[in-house]
C-alpha positions in Angstrom: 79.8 156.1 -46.1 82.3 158.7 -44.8 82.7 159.3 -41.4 81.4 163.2 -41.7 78.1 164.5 -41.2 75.1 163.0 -43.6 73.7 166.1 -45.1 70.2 166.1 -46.9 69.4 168.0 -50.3 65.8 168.7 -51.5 63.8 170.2 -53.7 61.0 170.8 -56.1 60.1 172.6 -58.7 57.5 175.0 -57.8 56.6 177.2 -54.6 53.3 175.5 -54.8 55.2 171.3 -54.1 55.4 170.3 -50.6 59.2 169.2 -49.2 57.3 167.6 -46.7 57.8 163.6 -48.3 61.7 164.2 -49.3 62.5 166.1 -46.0 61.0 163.0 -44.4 62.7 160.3 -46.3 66.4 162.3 -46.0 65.6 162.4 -41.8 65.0 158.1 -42.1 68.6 158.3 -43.8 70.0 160.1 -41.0 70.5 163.6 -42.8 71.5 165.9 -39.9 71.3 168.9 -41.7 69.0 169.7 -45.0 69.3 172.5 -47.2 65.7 173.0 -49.3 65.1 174.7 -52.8 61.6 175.9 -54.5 63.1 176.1 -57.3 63.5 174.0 -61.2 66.6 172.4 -61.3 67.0 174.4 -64.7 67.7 177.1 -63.0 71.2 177.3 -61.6 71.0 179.8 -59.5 69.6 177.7 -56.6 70.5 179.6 -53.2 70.1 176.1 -50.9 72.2 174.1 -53.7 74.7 176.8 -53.7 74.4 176.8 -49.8 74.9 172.7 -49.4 77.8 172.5 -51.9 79.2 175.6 -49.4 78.6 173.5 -46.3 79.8 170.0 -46.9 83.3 168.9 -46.1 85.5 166.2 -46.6 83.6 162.8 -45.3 80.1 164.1 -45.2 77.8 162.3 -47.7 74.7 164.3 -49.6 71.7 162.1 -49.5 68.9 163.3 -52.0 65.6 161.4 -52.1 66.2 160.8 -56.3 69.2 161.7 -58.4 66.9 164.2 -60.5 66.7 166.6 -57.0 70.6 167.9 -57.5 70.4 168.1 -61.5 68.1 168.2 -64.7 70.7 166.1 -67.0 73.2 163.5 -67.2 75.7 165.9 -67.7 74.8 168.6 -65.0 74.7 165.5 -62.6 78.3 164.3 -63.3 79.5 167.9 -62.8 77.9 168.1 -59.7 79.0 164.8 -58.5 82.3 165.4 -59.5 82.7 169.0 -57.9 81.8 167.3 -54.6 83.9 163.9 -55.2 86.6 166.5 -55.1 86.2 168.1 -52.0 85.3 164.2 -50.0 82.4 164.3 -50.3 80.0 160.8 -51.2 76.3 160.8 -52.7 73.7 158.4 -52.4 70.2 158.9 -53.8 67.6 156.7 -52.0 65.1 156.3 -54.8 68.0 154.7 -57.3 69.5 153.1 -54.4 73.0 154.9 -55.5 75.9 155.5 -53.5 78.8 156.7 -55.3 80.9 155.5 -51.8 80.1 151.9 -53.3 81.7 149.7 -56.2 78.1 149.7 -57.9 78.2 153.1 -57.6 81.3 153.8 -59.5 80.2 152.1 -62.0 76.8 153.9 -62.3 78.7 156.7 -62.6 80.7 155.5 -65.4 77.8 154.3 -66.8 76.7 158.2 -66.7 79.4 159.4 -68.4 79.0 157.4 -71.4 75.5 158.4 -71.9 76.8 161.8 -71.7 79.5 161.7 -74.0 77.0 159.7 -76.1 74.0 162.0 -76.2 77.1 165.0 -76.8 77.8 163.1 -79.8 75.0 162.6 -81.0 74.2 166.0 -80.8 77.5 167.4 -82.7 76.5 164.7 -85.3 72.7 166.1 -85.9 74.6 169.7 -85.9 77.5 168.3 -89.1 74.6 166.7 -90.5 72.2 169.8 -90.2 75.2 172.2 -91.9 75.5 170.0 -94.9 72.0 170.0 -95.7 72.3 173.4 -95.4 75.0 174.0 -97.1 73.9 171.6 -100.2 70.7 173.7 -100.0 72.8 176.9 -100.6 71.3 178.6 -97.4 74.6 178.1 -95.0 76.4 180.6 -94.7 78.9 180.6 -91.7 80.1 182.9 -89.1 80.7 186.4 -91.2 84.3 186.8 -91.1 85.5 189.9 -89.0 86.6 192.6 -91.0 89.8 194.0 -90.3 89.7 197.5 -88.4 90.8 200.6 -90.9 93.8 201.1 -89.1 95.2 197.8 -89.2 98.1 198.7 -91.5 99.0 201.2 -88.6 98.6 198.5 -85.5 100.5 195.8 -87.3 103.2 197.7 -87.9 103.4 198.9 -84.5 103.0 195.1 -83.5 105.7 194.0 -85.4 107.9 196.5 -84.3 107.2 195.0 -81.0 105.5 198.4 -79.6 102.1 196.8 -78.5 101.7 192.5 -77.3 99.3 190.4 -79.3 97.1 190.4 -76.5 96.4 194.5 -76.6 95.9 194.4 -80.6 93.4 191.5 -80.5 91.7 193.4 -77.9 91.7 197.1 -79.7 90.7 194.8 -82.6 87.9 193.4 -81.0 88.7 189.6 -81.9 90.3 186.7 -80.2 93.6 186.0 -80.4 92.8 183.4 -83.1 91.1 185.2 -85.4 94.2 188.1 -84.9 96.7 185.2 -85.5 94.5 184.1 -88.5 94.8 187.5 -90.0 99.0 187.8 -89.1 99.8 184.8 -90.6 97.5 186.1 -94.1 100.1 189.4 -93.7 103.0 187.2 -93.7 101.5 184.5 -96.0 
């Protein structure tokens, strides 16, 4: 454990759940201070989270009663985990008996990632796969491509002549700078 304060995080999903068991189990831990949501951990606008990630500081440890109190997924937990890894600070969840200050830990967390990257994956593939059905079906289309503005003739002129930065066409435009470079490089093509 660092040598900071231990600081307690809890919370559950509804106005109607009681803190009352996690509150108690983060005080057996030694949590000093504990910061309390009513609130899904869907939601990311959670005023306590946002509060606890404020308030720790380099040594302190969070201590939640289960992993699932600070995030809804794998990958929402890693970010979380990381943000405060950054700033000093350990985590240890009671329930899993995890303590990122630990070897085991570490690896948990490694563990984590993979299942992330995994599931991320997997998800990309189901999405390749979904579009070539789709497209043997005849019923994918794509992303319409953005039609060049009627003045276009006029602004790349005025962009070759050096007159106005990529940056400002794209944006009279309305595309990215992608698209915009897609569309110079068809002028000059």
């Amino acid at each position: 454990m660092g040598k900071g304060q231990m600081v307690g995080y809890a919370r559950v999903s509804t106005i109607e759940q009681n803190l009352d068991r996690q509150e108690k189990a983060l005080r057996e831990q030694g949590a000093q201070k504990i910061f309390m949501d009513k609130l899904s951990g869907k939601d990311t606008n959670r005023p306590q989270f946002k509060a606890m990630l404020d308030y720790v500081r380099e040594g302190d440890t969070v201590v939640v009663s289960e992993y699932s109190r600070l995030a809804r997924s794998t990958r929402d937990l890693l970010n979380t985990i990381k943000e405060l890894q950054d700033k000093g600070v350990q985590v240890k969840s009671i329930h899993e008996n995890f303590d990122t200050s630990t070897a085991q830990g570490e690896l948990i967390l490694k563990i984590f990632a993979s299942i992330a990257e995994f599931e991320r994956k997997l998800i990309l593939q189901r999405q390749r796969e979904g579009i070539a059905i789709a497209k043997a079906k005849g019923k994918y289309q794509g992303r319409k491509a953005k039609e060049k503005p009627q003045e276009w003739a006029q602004l790349y002129a005025k962009y070759k002549a050096r007159e106005m930065t990529a940056t400002k066409l794209a944006e009279i435009c309305g595309v990215s700078r992608s698209v915009l470079y897609r569309w110079i490089r068809a002028e000059q093509g």
